[in-house]
N, C-alpha and C positions, 0 to 999 in steps of 0.2 A: 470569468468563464460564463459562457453564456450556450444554453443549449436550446436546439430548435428541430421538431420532425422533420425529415426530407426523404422522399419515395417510401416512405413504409415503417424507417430508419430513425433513430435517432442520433443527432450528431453531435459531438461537443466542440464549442470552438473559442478561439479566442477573440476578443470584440478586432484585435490588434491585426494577428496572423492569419484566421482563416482557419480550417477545419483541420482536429488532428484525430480525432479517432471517431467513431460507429459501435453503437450498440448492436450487436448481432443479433439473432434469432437464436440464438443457444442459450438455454436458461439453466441454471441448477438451482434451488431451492435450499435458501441455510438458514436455520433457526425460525423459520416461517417467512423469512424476506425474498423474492426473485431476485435473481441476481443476472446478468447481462454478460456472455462474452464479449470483449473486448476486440475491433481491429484497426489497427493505425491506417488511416490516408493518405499521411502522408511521412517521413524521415523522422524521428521525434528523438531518436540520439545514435551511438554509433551500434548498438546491439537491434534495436525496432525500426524498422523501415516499412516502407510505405507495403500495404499488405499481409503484413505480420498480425496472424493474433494472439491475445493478450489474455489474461488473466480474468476475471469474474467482477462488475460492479454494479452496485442494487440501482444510480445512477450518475449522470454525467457531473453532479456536483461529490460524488467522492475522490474523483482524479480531473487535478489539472498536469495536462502533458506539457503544455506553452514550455516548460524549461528543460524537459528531457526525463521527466517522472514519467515511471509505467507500473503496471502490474501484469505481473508475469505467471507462465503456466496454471496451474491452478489453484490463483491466489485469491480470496475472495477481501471486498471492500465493502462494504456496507451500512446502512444505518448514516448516522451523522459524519461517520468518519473521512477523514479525508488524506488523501496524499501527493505532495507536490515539493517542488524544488526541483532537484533530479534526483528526490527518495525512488528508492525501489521495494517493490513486496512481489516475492516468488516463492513458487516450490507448493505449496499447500499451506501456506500463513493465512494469518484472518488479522484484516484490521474492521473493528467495529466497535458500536457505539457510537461516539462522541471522539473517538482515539484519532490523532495525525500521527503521521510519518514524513517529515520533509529535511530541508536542506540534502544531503547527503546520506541520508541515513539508509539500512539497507536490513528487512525483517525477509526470513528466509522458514522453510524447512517448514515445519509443523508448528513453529511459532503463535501466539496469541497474542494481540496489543488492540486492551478495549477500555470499557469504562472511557476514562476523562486525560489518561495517560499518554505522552509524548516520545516518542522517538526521534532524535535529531540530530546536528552535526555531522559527526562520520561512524556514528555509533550501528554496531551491528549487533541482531537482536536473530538468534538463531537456535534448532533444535527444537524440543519442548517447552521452551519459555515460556511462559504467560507475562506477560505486563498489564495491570490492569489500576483499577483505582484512580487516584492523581499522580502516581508515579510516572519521573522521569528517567528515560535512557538516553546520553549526549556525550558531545565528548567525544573522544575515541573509545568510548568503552566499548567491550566484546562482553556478549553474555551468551552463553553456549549452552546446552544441555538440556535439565528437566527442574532447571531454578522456575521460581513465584517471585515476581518482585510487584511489588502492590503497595497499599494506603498513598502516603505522599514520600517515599523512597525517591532520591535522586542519587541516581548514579552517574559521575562525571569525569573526566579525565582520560587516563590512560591505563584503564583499569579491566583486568579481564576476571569473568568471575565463571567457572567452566566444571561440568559435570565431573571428577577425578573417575581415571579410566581405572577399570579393576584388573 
């Protein structure tokens, strides 16, 4: 990923493809970091197309799109973290730190995934979760709710682990 200013802008792009998304002028402020709305250039999978925007990132090296990875409404990415493959982060999630999310994997809702911590495969990471530390989520797992999964926890398979409704 290779990012370069253009008219005012910043762009991110691929050395391969060419330009897929723009740092907007819209900022929000998380934890003392600026953070940058997001808007695509150009098609980046079958939900984001050219002119859609996107989610919140502090910058163009926490999301690479080249494979169809986005973040969405009001998701912030920040710090070291990154997200790519055709992971997605939506809804009000926060990836930061040091924390990815790729391959397929998909952090939603009011989720947290920071520290050192991975999110991957088809693993989906949603509600109040926190992920933080060296902990892993992969796999097909589902973690739903107001769970803490943290230290070096690896959660893997086909495994759901979900708030019980009262």
């Amino acid at each position: 990923m290779v990012s370069r200013l253009y008219g005012g802008g910043v762009m991110a792009m691929s050395e391969n493809t060419g330009l897929f998304y723009e740092l907007t002028d819209e900022t929000v402020e998380v934890c003392g970091h600026i953070l940058y709305r997001i808007r695509a250039l150009k098609d980046i999978n079958e939900d984001v197309h050219a002119g859609d925007l996107g989610g919140f990132v502090e910058s163009t090296e926490n999301l690479d799109a080249s494979h169809g990875a986005w973040v969405f409404g009001d998701a912030c990415v920040f710090g070291d973290a990154c997200v790519f493959d055709r992971a997605n982060v939506c809804d009000s999630a926060w990836v930061s730190g040091s924390a990815c999310v790729f391959d397929d994997a998909y952090v939603y809702g009011d989720a947290r995934v920071y520290g050192d911590a991975y999110v991957y495969g088809d693993a989906r990471v949603g509600g109040d979760t926190w992920v933080d530390g060296c902990a892993e989520v992969c796999g097909s797992a589902r973690i739903l709710g107001t769970d803490h999964i943290g230290g070096t926890t690896r959660i893997d398979g086909d495994v759901e682990v979900c708030e019980e409704e009262s």
